[in-house]
Backbone as CSV, one residue per row, in Angstrom:
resi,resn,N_x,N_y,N_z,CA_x,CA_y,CA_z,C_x,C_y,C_z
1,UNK,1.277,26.771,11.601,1.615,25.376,11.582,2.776,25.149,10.684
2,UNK,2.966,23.986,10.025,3.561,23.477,9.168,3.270,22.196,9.270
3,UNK,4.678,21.895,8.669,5.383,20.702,8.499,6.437,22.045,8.986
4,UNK,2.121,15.838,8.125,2.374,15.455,7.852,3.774,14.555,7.342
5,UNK,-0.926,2.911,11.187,-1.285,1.714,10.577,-1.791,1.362,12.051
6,UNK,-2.636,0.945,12.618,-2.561,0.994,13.842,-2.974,-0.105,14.892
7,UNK,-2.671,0.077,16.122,-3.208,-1.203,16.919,-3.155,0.053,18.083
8,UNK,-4.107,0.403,18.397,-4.806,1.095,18.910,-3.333,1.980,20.072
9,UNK,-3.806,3.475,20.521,-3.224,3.740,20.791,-3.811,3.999,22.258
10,UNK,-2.597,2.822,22.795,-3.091,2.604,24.564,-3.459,3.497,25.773
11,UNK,-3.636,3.326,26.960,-2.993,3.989,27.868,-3.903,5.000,28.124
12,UNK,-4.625,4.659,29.375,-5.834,6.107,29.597,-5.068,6.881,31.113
13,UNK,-3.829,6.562,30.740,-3.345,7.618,32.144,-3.057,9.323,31.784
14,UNK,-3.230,10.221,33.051,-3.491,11.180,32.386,-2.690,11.778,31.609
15,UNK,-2.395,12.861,30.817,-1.636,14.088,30.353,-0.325,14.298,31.081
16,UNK,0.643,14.364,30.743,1.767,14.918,31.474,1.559,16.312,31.352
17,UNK,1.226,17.157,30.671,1.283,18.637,30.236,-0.415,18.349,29.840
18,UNK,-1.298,19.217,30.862,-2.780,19.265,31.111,-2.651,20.514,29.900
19,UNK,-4.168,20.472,29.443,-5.016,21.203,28.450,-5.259,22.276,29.535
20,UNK,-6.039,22.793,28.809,-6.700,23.746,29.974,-8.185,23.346,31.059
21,UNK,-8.166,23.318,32.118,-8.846,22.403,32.984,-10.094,22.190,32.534
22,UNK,-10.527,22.974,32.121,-12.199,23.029,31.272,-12.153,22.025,30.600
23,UNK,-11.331,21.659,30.054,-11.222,20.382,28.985,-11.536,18.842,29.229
24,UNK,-11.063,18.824,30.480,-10.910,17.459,31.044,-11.963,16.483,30.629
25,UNK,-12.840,17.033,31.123,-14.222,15.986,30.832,-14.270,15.587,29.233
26,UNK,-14.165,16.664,28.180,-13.759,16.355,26.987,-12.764,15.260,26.411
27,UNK,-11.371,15.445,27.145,-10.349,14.865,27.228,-10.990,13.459,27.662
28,UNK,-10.725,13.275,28.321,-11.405,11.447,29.207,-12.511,11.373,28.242
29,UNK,-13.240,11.330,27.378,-14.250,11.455,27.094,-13.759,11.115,25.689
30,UNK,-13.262,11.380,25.034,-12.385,11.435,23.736,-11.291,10.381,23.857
31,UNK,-10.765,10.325,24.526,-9.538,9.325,25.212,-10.653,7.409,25.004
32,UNK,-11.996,7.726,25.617,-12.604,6.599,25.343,-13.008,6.176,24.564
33,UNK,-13.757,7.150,23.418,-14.481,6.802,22.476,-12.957,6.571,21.610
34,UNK,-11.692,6.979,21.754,-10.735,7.110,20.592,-10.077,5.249,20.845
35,UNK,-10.035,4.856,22.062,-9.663,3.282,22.131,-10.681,2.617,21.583
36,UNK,-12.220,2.975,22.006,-12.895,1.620,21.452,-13.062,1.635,19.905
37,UNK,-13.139,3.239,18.860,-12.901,3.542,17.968,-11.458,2.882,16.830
38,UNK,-10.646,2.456,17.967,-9.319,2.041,17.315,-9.264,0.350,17.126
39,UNK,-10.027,-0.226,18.296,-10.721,-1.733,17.959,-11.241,-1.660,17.116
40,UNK,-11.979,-1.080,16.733,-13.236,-1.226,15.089,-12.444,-0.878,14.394
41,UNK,-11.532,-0.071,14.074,-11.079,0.243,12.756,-9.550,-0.744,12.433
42,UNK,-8.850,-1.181,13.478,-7.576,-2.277,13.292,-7.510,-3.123,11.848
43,UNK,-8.855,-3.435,11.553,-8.400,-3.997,10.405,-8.270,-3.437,9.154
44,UNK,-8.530,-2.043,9.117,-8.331,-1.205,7.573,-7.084,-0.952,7.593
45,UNK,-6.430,-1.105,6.431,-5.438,-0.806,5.825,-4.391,0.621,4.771
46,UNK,-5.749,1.173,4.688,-5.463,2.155,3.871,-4.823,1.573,2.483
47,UNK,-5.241,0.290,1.917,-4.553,-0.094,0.686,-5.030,0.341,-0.634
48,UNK,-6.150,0.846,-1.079,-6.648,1.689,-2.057,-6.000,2.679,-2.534
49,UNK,-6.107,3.702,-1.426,-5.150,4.833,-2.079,-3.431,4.351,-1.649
50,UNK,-2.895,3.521,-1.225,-1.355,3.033,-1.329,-1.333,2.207,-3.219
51,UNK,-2.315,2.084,-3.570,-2.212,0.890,-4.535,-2.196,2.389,-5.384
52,UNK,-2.757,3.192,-5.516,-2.810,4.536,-6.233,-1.825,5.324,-6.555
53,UNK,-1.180,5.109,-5.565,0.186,5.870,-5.412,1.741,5.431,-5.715
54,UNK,0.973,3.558,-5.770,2.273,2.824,-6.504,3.792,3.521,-7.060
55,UNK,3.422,3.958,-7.988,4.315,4.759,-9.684,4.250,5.891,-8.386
56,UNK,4.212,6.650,-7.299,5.053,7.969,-7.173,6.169,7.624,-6.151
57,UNK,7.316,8.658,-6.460,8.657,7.593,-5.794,8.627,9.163,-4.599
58,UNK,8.759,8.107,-3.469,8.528,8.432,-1.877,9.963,8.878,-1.431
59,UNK,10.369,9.416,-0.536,11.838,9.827,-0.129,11.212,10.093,1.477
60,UNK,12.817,9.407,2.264,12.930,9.366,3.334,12.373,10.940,4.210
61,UNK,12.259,10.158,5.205,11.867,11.447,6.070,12.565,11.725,7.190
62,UNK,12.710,12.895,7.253,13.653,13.692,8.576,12.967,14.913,9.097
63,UNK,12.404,14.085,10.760,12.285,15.485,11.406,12.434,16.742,11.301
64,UNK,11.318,17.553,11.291,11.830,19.028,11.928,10.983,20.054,11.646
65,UNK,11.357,21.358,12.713,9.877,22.120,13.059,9.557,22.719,12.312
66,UNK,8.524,23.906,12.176,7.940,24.162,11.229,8.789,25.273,10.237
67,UNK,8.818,25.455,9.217,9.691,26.567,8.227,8.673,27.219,8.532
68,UNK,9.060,28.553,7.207,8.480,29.884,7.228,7.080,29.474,6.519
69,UNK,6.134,30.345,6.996,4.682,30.394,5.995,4.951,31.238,4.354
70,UNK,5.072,30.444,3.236,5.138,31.006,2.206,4.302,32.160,2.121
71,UNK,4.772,33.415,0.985,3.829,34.251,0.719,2.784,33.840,-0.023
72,UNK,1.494,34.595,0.379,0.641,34.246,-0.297,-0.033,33.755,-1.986
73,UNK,1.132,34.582,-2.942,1.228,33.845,-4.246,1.849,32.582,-3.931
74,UNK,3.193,32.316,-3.877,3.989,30.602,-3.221,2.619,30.157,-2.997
75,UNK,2.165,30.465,-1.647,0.959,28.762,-1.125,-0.124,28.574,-1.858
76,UNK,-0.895,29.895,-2.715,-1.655,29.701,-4.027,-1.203,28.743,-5.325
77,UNK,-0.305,28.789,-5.539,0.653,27.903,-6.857,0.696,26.917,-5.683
78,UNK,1.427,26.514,-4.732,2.103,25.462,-4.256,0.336,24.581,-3.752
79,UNK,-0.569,25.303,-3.539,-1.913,24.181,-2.978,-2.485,23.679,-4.737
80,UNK,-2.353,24.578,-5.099,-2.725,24.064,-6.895,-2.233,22.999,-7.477
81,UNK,-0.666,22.832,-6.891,-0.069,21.736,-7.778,-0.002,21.002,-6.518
82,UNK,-0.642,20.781,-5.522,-1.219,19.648,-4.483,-2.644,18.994,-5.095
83,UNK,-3.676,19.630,-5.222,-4.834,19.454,-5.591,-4.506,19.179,-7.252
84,UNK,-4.054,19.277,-7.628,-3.378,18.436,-9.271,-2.921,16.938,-8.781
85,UNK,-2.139,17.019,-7.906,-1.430,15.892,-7.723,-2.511,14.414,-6.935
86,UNK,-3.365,15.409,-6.491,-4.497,14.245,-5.946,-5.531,13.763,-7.232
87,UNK,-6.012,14.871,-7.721,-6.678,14.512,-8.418,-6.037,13.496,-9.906
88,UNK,-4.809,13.243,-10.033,-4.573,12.705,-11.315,-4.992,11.440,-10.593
89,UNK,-4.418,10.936,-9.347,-4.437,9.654,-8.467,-6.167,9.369,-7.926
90,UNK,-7.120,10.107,-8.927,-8.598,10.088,-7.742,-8.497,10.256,-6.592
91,UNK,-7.740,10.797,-5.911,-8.062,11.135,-4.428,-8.564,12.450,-4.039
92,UNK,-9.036,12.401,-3.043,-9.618,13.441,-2.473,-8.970,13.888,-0.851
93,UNK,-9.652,15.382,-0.748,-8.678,15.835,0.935,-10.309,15.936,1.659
94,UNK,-10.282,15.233,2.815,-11.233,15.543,4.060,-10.735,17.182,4.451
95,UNK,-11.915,17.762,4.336,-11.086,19.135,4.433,-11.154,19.578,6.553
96,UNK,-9.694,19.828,6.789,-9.547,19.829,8.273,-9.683,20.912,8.602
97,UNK,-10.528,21.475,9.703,-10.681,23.043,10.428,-9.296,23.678,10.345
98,UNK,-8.904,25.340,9.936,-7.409,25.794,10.134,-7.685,26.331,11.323
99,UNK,-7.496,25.442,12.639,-7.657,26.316,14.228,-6.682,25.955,15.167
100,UNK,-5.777,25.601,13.889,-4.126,25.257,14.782,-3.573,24.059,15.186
101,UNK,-4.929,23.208,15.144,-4.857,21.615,15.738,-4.834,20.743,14.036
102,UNK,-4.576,21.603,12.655,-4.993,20.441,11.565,-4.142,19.230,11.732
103,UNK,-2.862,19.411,11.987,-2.269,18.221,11.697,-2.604,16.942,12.761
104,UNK,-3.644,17.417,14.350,-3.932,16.763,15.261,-5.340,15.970,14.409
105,UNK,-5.834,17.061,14.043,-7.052,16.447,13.652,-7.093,15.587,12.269
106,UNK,-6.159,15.898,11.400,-5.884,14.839,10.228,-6.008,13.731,10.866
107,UNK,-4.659,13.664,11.542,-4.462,12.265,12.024,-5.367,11.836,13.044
108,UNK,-6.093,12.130,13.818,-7.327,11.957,14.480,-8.075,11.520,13.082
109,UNK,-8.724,11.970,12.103,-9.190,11.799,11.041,-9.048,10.192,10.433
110,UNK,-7.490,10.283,10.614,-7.324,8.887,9.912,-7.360,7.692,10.435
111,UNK,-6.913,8.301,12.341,-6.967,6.955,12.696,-8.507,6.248,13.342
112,UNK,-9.089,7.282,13.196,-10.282,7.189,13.904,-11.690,7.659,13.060
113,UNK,-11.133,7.894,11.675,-12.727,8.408,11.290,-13.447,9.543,11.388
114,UNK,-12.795,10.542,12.532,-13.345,11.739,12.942,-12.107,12.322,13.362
115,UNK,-12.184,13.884,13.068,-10.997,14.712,13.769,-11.263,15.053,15.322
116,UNK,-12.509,14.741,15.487,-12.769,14.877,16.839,-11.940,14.695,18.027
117,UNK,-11.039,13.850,17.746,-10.414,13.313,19.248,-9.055,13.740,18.899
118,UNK,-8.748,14.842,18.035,-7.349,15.360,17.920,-6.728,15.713,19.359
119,UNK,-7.301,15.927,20.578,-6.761,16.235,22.053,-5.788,15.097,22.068
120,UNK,-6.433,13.813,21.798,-6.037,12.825,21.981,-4.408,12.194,21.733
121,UNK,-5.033,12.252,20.542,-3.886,11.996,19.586,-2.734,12.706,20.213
122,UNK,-3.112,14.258,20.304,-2.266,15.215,20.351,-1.248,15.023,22.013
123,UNK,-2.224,14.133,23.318,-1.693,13.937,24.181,-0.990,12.728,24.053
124,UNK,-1.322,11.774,22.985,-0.246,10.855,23.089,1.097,10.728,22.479
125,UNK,0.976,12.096,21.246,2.381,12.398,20.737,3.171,12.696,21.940
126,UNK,2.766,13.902,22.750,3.599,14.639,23.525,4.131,13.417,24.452
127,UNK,2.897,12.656,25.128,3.854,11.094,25.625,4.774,10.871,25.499
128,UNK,4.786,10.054,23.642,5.774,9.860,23.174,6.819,10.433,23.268
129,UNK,6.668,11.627,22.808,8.110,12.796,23.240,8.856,12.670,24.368
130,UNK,8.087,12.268,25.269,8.529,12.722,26.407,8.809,11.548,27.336
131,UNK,8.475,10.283,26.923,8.949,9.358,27.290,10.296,8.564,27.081
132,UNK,10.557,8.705,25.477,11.717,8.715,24.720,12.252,9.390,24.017
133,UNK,12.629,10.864,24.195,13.615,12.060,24.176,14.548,11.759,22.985
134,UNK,15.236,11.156,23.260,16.231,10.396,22.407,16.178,10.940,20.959
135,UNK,15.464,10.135,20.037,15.415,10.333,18.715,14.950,11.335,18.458
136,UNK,13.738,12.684,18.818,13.573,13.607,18.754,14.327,14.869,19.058
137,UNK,14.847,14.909,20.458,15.105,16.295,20.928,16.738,16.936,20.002
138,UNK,17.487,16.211,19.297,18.013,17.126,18.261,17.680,17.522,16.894
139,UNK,16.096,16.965,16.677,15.938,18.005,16.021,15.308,19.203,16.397
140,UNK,15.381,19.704,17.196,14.346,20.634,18.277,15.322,21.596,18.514
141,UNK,15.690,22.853,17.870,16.731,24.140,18.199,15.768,24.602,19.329
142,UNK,15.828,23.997,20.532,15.045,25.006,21.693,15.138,23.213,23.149
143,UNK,15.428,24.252,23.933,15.377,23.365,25.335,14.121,22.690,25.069
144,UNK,14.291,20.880,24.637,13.479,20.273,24.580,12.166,20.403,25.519
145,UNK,12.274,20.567,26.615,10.992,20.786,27.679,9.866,21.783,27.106
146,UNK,11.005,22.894,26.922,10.257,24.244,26.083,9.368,23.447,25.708
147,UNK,9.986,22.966,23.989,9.314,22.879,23.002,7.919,21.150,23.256
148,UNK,7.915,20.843,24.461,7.111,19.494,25.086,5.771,20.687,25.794
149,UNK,6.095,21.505,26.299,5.251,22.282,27.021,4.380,23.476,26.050
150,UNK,5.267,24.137,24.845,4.781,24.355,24.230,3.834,23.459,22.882
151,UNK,4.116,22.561,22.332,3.540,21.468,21.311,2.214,21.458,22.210
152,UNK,2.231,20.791,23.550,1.302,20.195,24.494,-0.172,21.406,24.465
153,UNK,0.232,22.782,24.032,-1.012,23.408,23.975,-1.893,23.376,22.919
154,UNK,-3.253,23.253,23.093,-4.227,23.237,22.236,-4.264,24.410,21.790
155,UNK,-4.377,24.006,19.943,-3.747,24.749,19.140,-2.366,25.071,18.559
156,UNK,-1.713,24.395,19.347,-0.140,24.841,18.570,0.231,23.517,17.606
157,UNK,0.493,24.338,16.142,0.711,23.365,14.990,1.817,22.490,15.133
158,UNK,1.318,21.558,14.952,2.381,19.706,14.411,3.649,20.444,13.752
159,UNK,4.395,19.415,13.629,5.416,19.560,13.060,5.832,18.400,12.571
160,UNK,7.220,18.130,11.614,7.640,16.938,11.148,8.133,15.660,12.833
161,UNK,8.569,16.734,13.719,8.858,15.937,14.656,7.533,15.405,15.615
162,UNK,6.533,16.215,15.476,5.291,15.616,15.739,4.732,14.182,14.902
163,UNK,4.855,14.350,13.801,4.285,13.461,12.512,5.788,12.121,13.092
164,UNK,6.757,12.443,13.441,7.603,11.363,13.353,6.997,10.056,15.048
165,UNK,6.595,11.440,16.014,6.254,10.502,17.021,4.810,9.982,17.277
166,UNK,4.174,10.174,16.332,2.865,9.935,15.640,3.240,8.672,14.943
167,UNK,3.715,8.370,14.173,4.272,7.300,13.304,4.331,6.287,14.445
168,UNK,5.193,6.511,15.357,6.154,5.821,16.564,4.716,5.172,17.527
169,UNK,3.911,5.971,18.417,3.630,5.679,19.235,2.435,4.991,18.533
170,UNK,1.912,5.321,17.694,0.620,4.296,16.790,1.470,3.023,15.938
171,UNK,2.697,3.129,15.649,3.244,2.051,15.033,2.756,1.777,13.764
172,UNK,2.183,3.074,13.262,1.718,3.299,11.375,2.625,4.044,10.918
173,UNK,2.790,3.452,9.293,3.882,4.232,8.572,2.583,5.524,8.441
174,UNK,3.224,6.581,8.103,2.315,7.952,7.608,2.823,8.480,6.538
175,UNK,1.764,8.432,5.162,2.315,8.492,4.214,1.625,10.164,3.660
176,UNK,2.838,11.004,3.651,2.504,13.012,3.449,2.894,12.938,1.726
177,UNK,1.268,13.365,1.583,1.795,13.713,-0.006,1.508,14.784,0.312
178,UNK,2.587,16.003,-0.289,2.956,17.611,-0.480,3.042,18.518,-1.637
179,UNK,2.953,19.596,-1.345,2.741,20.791,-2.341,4.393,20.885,-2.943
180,UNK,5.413,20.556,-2.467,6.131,20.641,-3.050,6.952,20.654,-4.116
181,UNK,7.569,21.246,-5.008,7.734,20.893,-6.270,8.645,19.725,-6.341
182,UNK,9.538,19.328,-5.905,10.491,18.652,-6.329,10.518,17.102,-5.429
183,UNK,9.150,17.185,-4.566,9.300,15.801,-3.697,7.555,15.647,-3.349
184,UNK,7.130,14.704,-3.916,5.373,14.450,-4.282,5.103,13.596,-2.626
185,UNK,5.818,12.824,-2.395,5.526,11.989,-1.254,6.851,12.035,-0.169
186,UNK,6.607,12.018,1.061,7.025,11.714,2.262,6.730,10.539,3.289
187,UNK,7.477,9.812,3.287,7.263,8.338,3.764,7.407,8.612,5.338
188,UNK,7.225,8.101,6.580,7.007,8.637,7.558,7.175,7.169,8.525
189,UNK,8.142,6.229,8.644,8.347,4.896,8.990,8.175,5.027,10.559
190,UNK,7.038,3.975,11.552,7.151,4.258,12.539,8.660,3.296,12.849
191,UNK,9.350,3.930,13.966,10.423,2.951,14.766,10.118,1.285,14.663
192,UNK,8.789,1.032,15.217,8.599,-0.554,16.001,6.945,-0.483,14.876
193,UNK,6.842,-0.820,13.891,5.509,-1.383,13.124,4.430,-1.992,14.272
194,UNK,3.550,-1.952,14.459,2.440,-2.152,15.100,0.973,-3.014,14.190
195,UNK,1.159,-2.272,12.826,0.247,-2.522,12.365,0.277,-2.266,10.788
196,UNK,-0.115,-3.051,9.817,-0.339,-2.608,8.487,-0.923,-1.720,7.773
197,UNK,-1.544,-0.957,8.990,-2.222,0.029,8.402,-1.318,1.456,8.005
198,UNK,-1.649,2.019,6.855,-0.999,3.245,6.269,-1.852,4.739,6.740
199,UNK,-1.595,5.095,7.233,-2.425,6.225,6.831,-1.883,7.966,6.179
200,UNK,-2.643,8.477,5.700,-2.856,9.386,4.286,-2.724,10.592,4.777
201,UNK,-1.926,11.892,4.771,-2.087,12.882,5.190,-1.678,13.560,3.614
202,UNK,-2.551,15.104,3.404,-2.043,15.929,2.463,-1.260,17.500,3.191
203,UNK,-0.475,17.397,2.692,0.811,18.898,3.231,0.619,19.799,2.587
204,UNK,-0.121,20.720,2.116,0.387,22.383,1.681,0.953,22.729,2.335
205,UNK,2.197,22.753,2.230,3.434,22.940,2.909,3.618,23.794,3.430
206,UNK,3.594,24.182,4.568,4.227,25.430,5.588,2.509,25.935,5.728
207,UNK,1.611,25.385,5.476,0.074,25.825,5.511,-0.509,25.093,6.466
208,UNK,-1.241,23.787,5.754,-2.328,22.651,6.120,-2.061,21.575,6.269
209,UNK,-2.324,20.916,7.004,-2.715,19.379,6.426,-4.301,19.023,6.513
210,UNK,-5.052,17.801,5.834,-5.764,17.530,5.617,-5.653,16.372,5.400
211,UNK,-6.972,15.060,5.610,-7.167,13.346,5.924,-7.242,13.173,3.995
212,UNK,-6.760,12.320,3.679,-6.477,11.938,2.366,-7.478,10.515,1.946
213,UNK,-8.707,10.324,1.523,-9.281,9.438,1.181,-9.280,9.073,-0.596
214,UNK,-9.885,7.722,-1.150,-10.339,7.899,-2.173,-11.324,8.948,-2.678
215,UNK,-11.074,9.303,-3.945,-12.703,9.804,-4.428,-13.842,9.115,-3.705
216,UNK,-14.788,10.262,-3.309,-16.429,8.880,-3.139,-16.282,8.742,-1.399
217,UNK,-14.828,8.445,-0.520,-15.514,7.425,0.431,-14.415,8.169,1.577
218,UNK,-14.377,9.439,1.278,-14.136,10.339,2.786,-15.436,10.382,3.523
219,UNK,-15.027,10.790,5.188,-16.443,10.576,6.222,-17.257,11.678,5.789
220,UNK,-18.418,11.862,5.917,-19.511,12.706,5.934,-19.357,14.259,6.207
221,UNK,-19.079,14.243,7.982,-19.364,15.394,8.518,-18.591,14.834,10.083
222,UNK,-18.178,16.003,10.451,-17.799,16.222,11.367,-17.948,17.232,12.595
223,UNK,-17.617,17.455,13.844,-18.127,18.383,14.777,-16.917,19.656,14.367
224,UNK,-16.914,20.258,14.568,-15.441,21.463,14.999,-16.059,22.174,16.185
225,UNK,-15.109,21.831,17.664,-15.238,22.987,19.208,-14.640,23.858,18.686
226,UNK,-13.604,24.194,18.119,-12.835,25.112,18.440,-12.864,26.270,17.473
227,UNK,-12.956,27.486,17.984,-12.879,28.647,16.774,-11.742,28.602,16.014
228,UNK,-11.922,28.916,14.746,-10.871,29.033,13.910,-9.772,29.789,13.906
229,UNK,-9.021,29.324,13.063,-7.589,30.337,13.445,-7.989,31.950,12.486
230,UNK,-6.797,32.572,12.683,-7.448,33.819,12.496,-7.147,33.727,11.107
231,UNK,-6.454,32.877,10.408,-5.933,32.363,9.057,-6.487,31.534,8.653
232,UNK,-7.686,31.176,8.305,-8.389,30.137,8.538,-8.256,28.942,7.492
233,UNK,-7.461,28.967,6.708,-6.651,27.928,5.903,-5.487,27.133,7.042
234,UNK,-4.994,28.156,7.798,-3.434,27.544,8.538,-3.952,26.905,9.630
235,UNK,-2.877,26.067,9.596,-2.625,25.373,11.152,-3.416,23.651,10.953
């Protein structure tokens, strides 16, 4: 993997780029519970942990696919001074399955409460992509289609240009706090605002992402279908 407000994210027509057919019933199935799921939740805001984060200074965001996976000392130091950086702010990470879909299922996570319907999510980025080309496909070093046909498979990790049409087609800013040393937050502005709601992703950069709650009031428990990656931190 790599590199991390809503009014529900519409539209039960199918997939342009199908899962694998086994899925379907899953898919439609997830697709429903993820609209009526997005009515109940419209009015949260994510303003707790935004009010938390006040005092850390945010820098613009710019597309683009995933860098290299640090060596394993790098992402040891670099998740340490992530998990520092939450904890001075009381926050906590919903911890997301590493089975290739985290950054689907974060944001499944956030907008919905459950990573469960990451298919979802994950079919309405590629939408997005692929409906309005435009602002995405230069940052994409690869024949945009490629990289629409490849994203579109279950399991293949998000990217910044994923997280940007995520922003877009939910009309929530997405706010990536990261392992990075020299930049704590990533602001994530959708195009057309939809909704006041913020939502929280954490970046170990070139690793994970994971759903970002207060201390105390991340969800419970969750399902995981899918076997893990063979890295089972990544993706």
């Amino acid at each position: 993997m790599s590199m991390g407000n809503h009014h529900s994210s519409s539209s039960s027509s199918s997939p342009t780029f199908s899962y694998d057919q086994r899925n379907n019933s899953t898919n439609e199935n997830d697709e429903a519970i993820a609209v009526i799921l997005s009515e109940e939740l419209a009015q949260l805001d994510g303003g707790e942990v935004g009010r938390r984060l006040t005092h850390m200074e945010s820098i613009p965001h710019i597309p683009k696919i995933n860098g290299e996976i640090p060596s394993p000392d790098a992402a040891t130091l670099d998740h340490q001074r992530l998990l520092e950086r939450l904890q001075v702010y009381g926050l906590t990470e919903h911890k997301i399955p590493g089975d290739g879909n985290c950054q689907f299922r974060a944001l499944s996570d956030q907008f919905y409460r459950t990573p469960d319907h990451h298919m979802f999510v994950r079919k309405e980025v590629i939408k997005q992509l692929k409906q309005d080309p435009e602002p995405y496909e230069g940052y994409v070093p690869m024949k945009f289609s490629d990289y629409l046909k490849k994203m579109a498979k279950n399991g293949e990790w998000g990217d910044h240009v994923t997280l940007q049409a995520a922003a877009d087609v939910y009309g929530m800013k997405i706010c990536l706090i990261t392992s990075f040393i020299d930049t704590c937050i990533i602001d994530i502005i959708p195009k057309e605002p939809k909704s006041d709601r913020v939502i929280f992703l954490s970046f170990w950069a070139e690793v994970h992402y994971n759903s970002v709650y207060p201390e105390g009031e991340a969800p419970v428990s969750y399902t995981v279908r899918k076997k893990r990656h063979w890295f089972s931190f990544f993706g």
